[in-house]
PASEBA-1860 file (N, C-alpha, C; in nm, 3 decimals):
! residues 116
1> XXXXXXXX> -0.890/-1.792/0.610/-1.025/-1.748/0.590/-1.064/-1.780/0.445 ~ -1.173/-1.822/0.427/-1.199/-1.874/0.333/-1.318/-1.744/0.249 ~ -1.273/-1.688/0.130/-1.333/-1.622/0.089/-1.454/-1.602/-0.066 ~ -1.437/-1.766/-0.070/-1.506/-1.822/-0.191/-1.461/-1.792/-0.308 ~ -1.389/-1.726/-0.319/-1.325/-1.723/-0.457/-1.224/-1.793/-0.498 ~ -1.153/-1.876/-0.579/-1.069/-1.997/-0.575/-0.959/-1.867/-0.600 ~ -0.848/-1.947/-0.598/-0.700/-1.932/-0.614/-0.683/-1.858/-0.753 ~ -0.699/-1.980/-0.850/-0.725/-1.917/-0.977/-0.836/-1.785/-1.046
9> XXXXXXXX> -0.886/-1.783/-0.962/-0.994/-1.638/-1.000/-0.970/-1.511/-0.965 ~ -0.822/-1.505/-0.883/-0.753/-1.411/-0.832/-0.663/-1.354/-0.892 ~ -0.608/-1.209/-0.939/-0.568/-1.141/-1.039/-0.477/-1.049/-0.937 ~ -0.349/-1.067/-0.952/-0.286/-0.961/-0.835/-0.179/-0.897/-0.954 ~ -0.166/-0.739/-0.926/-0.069/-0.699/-0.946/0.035/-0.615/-0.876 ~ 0.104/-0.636/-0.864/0.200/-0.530/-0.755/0.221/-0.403/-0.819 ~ 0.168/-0.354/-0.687/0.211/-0.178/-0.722/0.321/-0.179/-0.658 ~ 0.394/-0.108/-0.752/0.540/-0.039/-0.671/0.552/0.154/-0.714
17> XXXXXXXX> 0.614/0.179/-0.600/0.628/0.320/-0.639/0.774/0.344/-0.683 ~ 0.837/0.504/-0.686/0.959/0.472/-0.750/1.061/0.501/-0.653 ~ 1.044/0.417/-0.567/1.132/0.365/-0.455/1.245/0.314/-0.499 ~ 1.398/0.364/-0.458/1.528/0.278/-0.573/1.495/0.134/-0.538 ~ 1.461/0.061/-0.464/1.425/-0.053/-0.441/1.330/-0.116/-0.584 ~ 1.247/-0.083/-0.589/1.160/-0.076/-0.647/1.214/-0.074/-0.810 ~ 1.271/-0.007/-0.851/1.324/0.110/-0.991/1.453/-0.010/-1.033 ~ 1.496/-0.049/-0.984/1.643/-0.154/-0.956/1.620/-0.185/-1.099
25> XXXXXXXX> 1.676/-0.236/-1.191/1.711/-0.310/-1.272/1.714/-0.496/-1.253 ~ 1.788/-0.449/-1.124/1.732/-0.619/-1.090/1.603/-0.669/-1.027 ~ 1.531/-0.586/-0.978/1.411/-0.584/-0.903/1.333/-0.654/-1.070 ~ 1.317/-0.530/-1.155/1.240/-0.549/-1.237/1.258/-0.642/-1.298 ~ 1.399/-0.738/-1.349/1.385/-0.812/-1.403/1.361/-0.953/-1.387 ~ 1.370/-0.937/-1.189/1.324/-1.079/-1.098/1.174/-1.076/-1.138 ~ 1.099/-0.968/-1.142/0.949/-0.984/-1.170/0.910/-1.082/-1.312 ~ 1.008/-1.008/-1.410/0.997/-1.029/-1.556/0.985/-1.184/-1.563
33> XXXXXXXX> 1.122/-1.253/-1.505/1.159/-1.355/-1.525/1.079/-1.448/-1.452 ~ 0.978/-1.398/-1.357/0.885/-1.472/-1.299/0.755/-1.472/-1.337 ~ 0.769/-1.378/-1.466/0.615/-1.346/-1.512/0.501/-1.281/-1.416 ~ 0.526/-1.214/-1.303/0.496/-1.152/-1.232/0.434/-1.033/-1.268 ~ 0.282/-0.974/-1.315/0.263/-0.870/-1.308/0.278/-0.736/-1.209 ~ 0.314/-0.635/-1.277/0.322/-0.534/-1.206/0.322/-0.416/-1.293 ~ 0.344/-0.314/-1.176/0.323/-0.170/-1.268/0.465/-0.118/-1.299 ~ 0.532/-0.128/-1.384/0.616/-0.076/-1.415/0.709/0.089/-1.352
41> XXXXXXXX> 0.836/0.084/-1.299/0.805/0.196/-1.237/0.806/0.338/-1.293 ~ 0.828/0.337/-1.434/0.815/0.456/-1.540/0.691/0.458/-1.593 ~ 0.578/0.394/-1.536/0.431/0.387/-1.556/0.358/0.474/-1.464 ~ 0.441/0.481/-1.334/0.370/0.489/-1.181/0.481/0.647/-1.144 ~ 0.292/0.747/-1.108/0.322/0.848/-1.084/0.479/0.902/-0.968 ~ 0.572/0.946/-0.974/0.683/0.986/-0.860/0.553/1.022/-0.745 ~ 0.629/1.001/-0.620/0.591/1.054/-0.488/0.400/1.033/-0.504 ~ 0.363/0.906/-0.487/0.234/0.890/-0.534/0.164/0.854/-0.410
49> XXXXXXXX> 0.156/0.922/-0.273/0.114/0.857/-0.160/-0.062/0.817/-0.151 ~ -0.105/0.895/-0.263/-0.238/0.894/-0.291/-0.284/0.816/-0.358 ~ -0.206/0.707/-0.415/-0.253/0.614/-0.476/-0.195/0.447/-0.366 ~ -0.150/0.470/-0.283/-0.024/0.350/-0.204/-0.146/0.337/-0.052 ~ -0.239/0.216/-0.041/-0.281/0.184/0.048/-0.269/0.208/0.194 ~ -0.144/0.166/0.207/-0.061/0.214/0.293/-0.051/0.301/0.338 ~ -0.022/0.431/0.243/0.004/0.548/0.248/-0.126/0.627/0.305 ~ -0.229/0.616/0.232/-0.360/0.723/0.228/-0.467/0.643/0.334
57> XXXXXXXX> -0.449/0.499/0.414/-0.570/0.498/0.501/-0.483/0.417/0.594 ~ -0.394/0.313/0.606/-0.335/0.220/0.663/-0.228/0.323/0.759 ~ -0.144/0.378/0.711/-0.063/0.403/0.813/-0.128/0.548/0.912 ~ -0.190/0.612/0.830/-0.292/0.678/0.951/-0.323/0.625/1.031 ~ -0.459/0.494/1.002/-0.486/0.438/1.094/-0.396/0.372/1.207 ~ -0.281/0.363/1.160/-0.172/0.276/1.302/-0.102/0.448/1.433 ~ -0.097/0.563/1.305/-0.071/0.683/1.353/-0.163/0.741/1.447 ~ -0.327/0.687/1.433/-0.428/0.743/1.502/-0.384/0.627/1.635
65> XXXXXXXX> -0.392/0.504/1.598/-0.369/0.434/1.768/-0.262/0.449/1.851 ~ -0.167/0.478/1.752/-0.002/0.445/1.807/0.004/0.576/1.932 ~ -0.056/0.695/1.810/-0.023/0.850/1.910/-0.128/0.893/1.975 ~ -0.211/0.806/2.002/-0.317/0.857/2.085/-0.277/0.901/2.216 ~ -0.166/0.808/2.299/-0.078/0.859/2.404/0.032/0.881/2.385 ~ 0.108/0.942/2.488/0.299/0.983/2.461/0.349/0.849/2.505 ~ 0.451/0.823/2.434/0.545/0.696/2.469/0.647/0.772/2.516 ~ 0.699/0.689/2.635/0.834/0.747/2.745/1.002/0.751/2.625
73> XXXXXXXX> 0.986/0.625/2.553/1.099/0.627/2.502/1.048/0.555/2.337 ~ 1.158/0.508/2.258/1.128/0.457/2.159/1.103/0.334/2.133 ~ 1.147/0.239/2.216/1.082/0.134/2.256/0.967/0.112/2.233 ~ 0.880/0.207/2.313/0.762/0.225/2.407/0.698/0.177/2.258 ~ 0.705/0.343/2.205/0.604/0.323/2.045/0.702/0.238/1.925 ~ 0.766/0.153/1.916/0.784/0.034/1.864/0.642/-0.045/1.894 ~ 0.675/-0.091/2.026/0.585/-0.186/2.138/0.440/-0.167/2.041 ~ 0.444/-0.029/2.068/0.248/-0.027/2.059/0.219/0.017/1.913
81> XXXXXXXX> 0.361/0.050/1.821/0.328/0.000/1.615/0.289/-0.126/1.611 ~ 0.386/-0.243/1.663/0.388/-0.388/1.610/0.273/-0.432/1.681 ~ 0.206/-0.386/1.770/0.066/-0.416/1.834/-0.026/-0.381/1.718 ~ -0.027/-0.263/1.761/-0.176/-0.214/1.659/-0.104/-0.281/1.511 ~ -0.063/-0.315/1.463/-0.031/-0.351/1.330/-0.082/-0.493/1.362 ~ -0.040/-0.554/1.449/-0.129/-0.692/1.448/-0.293/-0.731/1.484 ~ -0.303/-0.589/1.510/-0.441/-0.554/1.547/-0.543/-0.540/1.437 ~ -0.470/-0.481/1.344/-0.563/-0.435/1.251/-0.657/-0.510/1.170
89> XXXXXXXX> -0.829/-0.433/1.164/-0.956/-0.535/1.116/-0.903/-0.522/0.983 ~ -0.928/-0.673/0.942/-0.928/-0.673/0.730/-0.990/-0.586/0.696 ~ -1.128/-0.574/0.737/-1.227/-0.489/0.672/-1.162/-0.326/0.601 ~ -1.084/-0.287/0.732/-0.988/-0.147/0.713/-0.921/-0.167/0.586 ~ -0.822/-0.281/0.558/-0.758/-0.331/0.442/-0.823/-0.326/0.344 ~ -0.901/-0.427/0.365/-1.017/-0.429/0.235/-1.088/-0.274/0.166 ~ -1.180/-0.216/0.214/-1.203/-0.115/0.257/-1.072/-0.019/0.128 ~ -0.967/-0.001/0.203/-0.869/0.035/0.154/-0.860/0.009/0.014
97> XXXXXXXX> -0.807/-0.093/-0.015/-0.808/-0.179/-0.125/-0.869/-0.149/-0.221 ~ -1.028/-0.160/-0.176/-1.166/-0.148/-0.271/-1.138/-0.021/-0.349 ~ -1.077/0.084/-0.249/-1.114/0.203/-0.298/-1.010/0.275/-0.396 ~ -0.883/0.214/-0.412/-0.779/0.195/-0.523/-0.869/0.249/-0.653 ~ -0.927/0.201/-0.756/-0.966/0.252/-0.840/-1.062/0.407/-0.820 ~ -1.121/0.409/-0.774/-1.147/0.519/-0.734/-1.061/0.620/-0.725 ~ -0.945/0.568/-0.648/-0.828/0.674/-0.635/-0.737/0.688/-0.786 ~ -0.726/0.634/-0.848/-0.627/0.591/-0.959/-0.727/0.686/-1.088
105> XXXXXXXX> -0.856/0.647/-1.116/-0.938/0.746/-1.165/-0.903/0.882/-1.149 ~ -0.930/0.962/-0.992/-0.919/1.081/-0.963/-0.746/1.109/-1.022 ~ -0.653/1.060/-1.016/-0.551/1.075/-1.037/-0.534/1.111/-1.168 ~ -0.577/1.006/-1.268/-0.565/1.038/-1.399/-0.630/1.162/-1.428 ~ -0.743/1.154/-1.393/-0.792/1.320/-1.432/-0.766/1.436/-1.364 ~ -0.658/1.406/-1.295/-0.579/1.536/-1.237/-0.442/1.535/-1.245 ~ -0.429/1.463/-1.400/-0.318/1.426/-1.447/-0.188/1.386/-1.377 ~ -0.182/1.305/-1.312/-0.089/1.233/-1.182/-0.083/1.374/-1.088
113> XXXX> -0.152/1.496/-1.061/-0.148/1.581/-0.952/-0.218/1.536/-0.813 ~ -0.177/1.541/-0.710/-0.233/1.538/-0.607/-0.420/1.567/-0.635 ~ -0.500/1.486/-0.561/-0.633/1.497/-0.516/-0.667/1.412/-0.411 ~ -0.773/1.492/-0.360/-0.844/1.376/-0.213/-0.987/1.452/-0.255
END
């Protein structure tokens, strides 16, 4: 999809939370050595679900389709995560996305405490 903005006009940084994955010593220094921006994970609030895309609109939304009915076994709701996950409109993403600063704002002024 072509979204008119070139390649180069695009500014990404990875959020990470402080996931040991994440926190690694080697994690951080594969970023370093790639010049890879990111948020450092002694920058980035502990247990921050309110700031993680994912967290605060994305995986709801797969939780609202997935459990709308009972699945017989675990299979079942495998089956119908990796569905609705391939289902999902950008717009939701986007949407999501957009609203990151917004969230990161409220955060700071509730000094990394929980807000919605």
């Amino acid at each position: 999809m072509d979204t008119g903005v070139s390649k180069a006009d695009k500014h990404w940084v990875f959020q990470q939370d402080s996931a040991p994955a994440h926190r690694a010593k080697s994690t951080q220094d594969w970023l370093v050595a790639r010049e890879i921006d990111f948020i450092r994970h002694e920058d980035w609030p502990s247990s921050s679900p309110d700031l993680n895309p994912l967290d605060y609109k994305i995986w709801q939304h797969l939780e609202e389709k997935v459990c709308s009915k009972p699945h017989p076994n675990l299979e079942s709701l495998k089956t119908s995560l990796i569905k609705a996950a391939a289902d999902i409109d950008m717009n939701l993403v986007r949407a999501a996305i957009d609203d990151w600063p917004r969230r990161l704002k409220a955060c700071i002024q509730n000094h990394g405490g929980h807000f919605e």
